[in-house]
N, C-alpha and C positions, 0 to 999 in steps of 0.2 A: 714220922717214920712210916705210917702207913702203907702210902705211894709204894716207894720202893718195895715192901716186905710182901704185898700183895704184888707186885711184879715180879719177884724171886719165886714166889707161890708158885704163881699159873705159869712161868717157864718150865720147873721142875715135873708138874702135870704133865702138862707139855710133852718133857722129856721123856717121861715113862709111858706115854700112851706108843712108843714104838713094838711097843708087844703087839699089840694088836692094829697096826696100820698094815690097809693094803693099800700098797701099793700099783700103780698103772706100771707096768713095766716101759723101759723105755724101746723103742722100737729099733729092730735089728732089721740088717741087711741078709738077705738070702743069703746061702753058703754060694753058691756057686757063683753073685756077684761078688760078694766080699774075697773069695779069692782071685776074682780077677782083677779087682783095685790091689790088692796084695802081690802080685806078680813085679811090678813097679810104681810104686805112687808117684812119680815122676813122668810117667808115661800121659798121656792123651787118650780119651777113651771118646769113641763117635755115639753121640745120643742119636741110633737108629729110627726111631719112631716114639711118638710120643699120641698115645691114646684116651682119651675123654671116654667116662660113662659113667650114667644115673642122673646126667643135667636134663631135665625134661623141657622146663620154660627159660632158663638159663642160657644167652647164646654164649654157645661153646669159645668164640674170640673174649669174652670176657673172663673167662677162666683161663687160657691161655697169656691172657695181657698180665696175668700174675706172678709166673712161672719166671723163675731166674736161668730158663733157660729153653731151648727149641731146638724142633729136630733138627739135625744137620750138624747141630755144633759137636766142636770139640772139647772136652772140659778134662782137665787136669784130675789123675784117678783122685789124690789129694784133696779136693773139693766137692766132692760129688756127695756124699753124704749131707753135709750143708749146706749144700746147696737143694738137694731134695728137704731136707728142712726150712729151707727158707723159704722155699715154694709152699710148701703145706702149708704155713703161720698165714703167708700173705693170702694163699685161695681161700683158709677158714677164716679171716680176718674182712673179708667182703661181708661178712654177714648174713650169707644167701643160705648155707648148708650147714646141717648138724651133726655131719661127718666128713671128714677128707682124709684118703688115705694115695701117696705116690707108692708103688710096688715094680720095681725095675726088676728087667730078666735079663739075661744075658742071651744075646744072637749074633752068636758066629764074631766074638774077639769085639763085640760092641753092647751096647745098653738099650733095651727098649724100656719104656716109663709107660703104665697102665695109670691113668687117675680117675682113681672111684669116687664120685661125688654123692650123697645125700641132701635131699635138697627141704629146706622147709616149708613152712606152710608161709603164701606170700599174702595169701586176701584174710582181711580181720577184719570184717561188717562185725564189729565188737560193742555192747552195752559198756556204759562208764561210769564212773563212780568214783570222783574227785574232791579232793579238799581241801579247803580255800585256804585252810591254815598252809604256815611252813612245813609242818610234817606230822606223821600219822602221835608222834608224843604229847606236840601241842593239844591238837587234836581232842585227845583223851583225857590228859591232866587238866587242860584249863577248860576246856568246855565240855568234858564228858561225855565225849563223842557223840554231842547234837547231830541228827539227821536234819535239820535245816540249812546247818552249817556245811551243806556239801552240792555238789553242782556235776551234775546226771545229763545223760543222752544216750548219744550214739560216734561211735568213731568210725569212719573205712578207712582202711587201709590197705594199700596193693604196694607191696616192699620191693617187687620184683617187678613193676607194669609191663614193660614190653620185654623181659627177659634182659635188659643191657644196666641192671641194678638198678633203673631209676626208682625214686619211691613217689606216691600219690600219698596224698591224706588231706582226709577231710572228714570236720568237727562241729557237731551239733549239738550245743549242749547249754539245758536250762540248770535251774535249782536257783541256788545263792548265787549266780551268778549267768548272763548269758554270752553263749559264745560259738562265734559262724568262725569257721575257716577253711583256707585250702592254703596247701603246701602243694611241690613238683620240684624233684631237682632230678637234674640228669648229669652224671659225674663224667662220662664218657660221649660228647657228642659226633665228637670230630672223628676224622677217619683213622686219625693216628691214634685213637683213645687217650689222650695226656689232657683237653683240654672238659670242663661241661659249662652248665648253666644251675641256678635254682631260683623262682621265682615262689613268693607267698601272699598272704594279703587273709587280714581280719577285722574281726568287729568284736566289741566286748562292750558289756555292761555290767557292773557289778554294785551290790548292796552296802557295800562295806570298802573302806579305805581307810591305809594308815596315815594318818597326818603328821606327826610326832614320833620320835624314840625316844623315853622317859628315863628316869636319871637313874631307873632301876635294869634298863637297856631291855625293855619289852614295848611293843609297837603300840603307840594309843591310839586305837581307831573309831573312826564315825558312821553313823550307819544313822538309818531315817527310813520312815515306808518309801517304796520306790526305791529308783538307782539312784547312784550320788556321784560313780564315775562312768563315763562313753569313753569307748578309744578306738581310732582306726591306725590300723597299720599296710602297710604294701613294702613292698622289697623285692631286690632284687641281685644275684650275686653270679661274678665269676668266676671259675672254680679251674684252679690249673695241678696235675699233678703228672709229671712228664716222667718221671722215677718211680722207684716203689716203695721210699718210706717218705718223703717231703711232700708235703702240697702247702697250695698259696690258694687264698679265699679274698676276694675283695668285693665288698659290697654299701650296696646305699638303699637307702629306705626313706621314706615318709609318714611320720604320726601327728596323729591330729588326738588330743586328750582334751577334755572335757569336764572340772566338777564342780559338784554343788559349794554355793557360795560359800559356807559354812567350815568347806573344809579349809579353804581359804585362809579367814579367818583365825579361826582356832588353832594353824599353824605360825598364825604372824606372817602373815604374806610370805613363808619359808618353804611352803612346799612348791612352788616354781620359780622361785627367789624373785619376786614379782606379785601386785596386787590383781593379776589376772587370776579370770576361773578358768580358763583353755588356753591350750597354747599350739601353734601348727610348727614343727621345726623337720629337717631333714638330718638323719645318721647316714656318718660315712665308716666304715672300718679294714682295716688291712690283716689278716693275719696267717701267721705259720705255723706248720706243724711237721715236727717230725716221730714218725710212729710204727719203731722196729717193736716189737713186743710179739709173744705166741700168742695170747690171745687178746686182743684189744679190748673185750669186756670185764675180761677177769686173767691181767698178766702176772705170770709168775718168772717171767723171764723177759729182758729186754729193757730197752730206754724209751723215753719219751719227753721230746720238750716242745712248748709254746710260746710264741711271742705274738703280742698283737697291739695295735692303735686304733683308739675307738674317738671319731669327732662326732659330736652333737651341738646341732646351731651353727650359724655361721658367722659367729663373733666368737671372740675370745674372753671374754668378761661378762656378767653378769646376767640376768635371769636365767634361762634354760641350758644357755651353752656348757661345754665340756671337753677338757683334752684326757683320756684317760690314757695310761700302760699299762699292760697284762703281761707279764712272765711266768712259765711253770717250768719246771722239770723232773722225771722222777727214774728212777733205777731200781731194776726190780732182778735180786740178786738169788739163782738155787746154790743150795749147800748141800745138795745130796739127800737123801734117805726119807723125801719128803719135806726137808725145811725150807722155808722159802725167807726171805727181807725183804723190807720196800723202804725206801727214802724219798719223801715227797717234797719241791720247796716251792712255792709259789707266789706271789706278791704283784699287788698291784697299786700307779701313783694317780695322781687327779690333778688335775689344773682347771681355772683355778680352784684356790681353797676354799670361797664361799662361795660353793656351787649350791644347785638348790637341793632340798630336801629330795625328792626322788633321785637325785644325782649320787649319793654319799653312801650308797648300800657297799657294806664291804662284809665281816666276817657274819657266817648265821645266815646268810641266802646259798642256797641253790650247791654246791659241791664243800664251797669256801667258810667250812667251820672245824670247830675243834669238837674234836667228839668226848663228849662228856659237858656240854655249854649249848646243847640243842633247843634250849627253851631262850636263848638268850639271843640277839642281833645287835651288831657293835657298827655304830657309822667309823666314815674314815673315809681321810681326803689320802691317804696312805696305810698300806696293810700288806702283813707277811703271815706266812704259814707253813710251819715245819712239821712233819708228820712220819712218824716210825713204827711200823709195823713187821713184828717176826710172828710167823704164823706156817702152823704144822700140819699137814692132810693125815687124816688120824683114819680115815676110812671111804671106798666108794662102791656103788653096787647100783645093780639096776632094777629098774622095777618094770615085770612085762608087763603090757598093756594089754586086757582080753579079751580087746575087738582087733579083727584085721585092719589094721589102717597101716598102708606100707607107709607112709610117713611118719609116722609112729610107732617104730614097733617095738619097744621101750621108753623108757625115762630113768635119767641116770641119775646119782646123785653122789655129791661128794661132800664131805664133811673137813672145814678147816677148822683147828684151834687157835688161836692168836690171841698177843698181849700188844699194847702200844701206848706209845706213851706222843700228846703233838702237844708243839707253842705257836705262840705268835702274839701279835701287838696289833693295836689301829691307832694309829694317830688323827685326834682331828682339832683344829685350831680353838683356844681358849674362847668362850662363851657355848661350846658345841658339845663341852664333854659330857661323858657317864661317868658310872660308877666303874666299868669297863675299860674306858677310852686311856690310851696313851700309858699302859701297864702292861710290862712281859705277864702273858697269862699262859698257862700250862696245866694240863688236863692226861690223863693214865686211864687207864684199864685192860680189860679182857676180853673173850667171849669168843662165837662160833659163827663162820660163814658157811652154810648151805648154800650149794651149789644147782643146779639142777636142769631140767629143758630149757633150751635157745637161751645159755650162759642166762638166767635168771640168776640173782643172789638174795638170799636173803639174810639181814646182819644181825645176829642179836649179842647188843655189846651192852655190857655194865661197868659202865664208867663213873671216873669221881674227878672233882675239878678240885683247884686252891681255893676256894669258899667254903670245902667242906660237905659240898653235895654230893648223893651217890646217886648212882639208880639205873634201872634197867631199859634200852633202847633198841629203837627197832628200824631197820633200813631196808630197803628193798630196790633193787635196781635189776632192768631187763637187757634182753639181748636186742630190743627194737626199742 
């Protein structure tokens, strides 16, 4: 009974903290437009001019290619507010600026549109501090937050390079791990702006590799003086987005991986499903996205779904190769007065089923787990994941900064409460299982998302899973 009786808990909280939530008001239309849609909503109104300012490095066609609408046109009084809404989500959904406001006036029986932009900070010559584990819990719980265990440099980053969004980066970084890279994509190359490119390319070596998942569904790894695994990668991708909520991504890559004999071994020739220590193969993948949402890093409003196919190797059966599927979808529903829902379901299938060991990661990597099972990784040639989230803004405010930096002239902060309860299953073929594998598992709790500069979040949830565990967790995800 627990579960539940702590989910009644923390909604009831929840529900009383309306005493004291402020609220962002929602944004109104000037009197003097709002009576001119008011005259006839049926009527046509002429978008007179349409004005840009505060984009300094930003070229102004890139903010305009957002906009659901241009001077000259005619738009229905009836849409004009949503449509100035839909313009705002998608110019702040670039990810360039840390304000966007559209403010139309009325000139002579038509609409003129003023858009204020604030723009962020695009170059990050940034110091790093990364760790090897899956996540900052591991991290602490099982190794006590070793400083060996973590892999240091230097990052650049230029988010914005030539003002047309492309981003640069490039990564220099030793510790427990070394690691060269360079990324470039350019979302807009062509003159229509609908189609780009992205091109990457790395080098890695690392001290440590998992060879195994243990029948306790924790990773068993091997590590030795020296490295034990090299990898290079290159890629290359076509990037099509001709609308303003779908794009299509299609890409191929080349990796060449590298390890010590040992690890080899100690997995039963299962970690490349083959008695090789390296292997050279090429990835192909297709995939789609659709992404109406207010804010793409942190939505409280909007849809979103994915689909993708990912081939690795150029067979269809045994050692390296791989036919995978990827589906998501989620819906993120306001209730008014501050309440927000989220409905997440996602799942992905594998072919074939005796793929190798590095092939089989399913729940417990990278977005794809249940919260409240963060110390745990579940293989699977098949895996689903359902995820519920109700969650309340209990308070926002800002905090002034007090140096002049016009790029900075606060930091904001917003406080969510939220309960949730996710499931989901990994199936993986008899001789493969865990303690995990092939079981509806389900997992609850509660806790607080902090909001803050360039949509940063930070999550601190207390969650409990059906084995009986609780305990306190920590998430953090950025706006870059």
């Amino acid at each position: 009974m627990r579960f539940p009786l702590i989910f009644l808990f923390v909604t009831f909280c929840i529900l009383s903290s309306d005493v004291i939530a402020q609220l962002t008001p929602t944004p109104t239309l000037p009197a003097d437009v709002q009576a001119l849609l008011n005259v006839d909503t049926s009527r046509k109104i002429l978008i007179s001019s349409v004005q840009i300012q505060g984009n300094k490095r930003t070229k102004e066609y890139i903010i305009r290619r957002e906009m659901r609408f241009k001077q000259g046109d005619s738009i229905k009084a009836s849409l004009l507010p949503a449509l100035l809404e839909q313009s705002r989500s998608l110019i702040y959904n670039t990810q360039l600026f840390t304000e966007v406001s559209l403010i139309p006036a009325t000139t002579n029986e038509s609409i003129s549109i003023r858009i204020d932009v604030s723009e962020k900070w695009y170059l990050y010559p940034t110091p790093q501090f990364q760790l090897v584990d899956r996540n900052f819990n591991e991290w602490i719980n099982k190794f006590n937050g070793d400083l060996n265990r973590v892999i240091y440099g230097v990052k650049f980053a230029q988010y914005n390079f030539s003002g047309r969004r492309d981003q640069l980066r490039v990564s220099l970084l030793t510790g427990y791990a070394r690691i060269i890279s360079l990324n470039y994509s350019s979302p807009f190359s062509n003159r229509a702006l609908t189609e780009g490119f992205a091109i990457g390319s790395g080098y890695t070596q690392s001290r440590e590799v998992g060879f195994r998942t243990t029948q306790n569904n924790v990773i068993a790894n091997y590590s030795t003086k020296g490295f034990v695994r090299q990898s290079f990668s290159a890629s290359g991708a076509y990037i099509i987005r001709r609308g303003y909520y779908n794009s299509h991504v299609i890409s191929l890559g080349y990796n060449s991986i590298k390890v010590n004999d040992s690890v080899v071994t100690k997995s039963g020739n299962d970690y490349f499903n083959s008695d090789k220590n390296s292997v050279r193969f090429p990835d192909f993948s297709y995939s789609y996205r659709h992404v109406n949402v207010d804010n793409v890093n942190y939505p409280l409003k909007g849809r979103f779904g994915a689909l993708s196919v990912f081939k690795r190797g150029l067979g269809f059966k045994g050692g390296i190769n791989l036919l995978e599927f990827n589906v998501a979808g989620s819906v993120y529903l306001p209730h008014g007065k501050g309440w927000n829902s989220s409905f997440q379901l996602s799942g992905k299938v594998k072919a074939p089923f005796d793929v190798a060991y590095i092939n089989r990661r399913a729940l417990g990597f990278g977005d794809f787990y249940l919260r409240g099972l963060e110390y745990y990784v579940i293989d699977g040639v098949a895996a689903s994941l359902v995820q519920y989230t109700l969650k309340k803004k209990i308070i926002s405010f800002n905090i002034p900064v007090p140096f002049n930096i016009k790029a900075l002239p606060k930091i904001p902060v917003s406080l969510f409460a939220k309960t949730f309860a996710d499931g989901g299953m990994s199936y993986i073929p008899a001789g493969f299982e865990t303690r995990l594998n092939n079981r509806m598992l389900y997992t609850g709790g509660f806790g607080l998302d902090i909001l803050t500069l360039y949509d940063i979040n930070l999550k601190l949830e207390y969650s409990f899973n059906q084995l009986g565990q609780n305990g306190l967790f920590l998430h953090m995800k950025g706006g870059f």
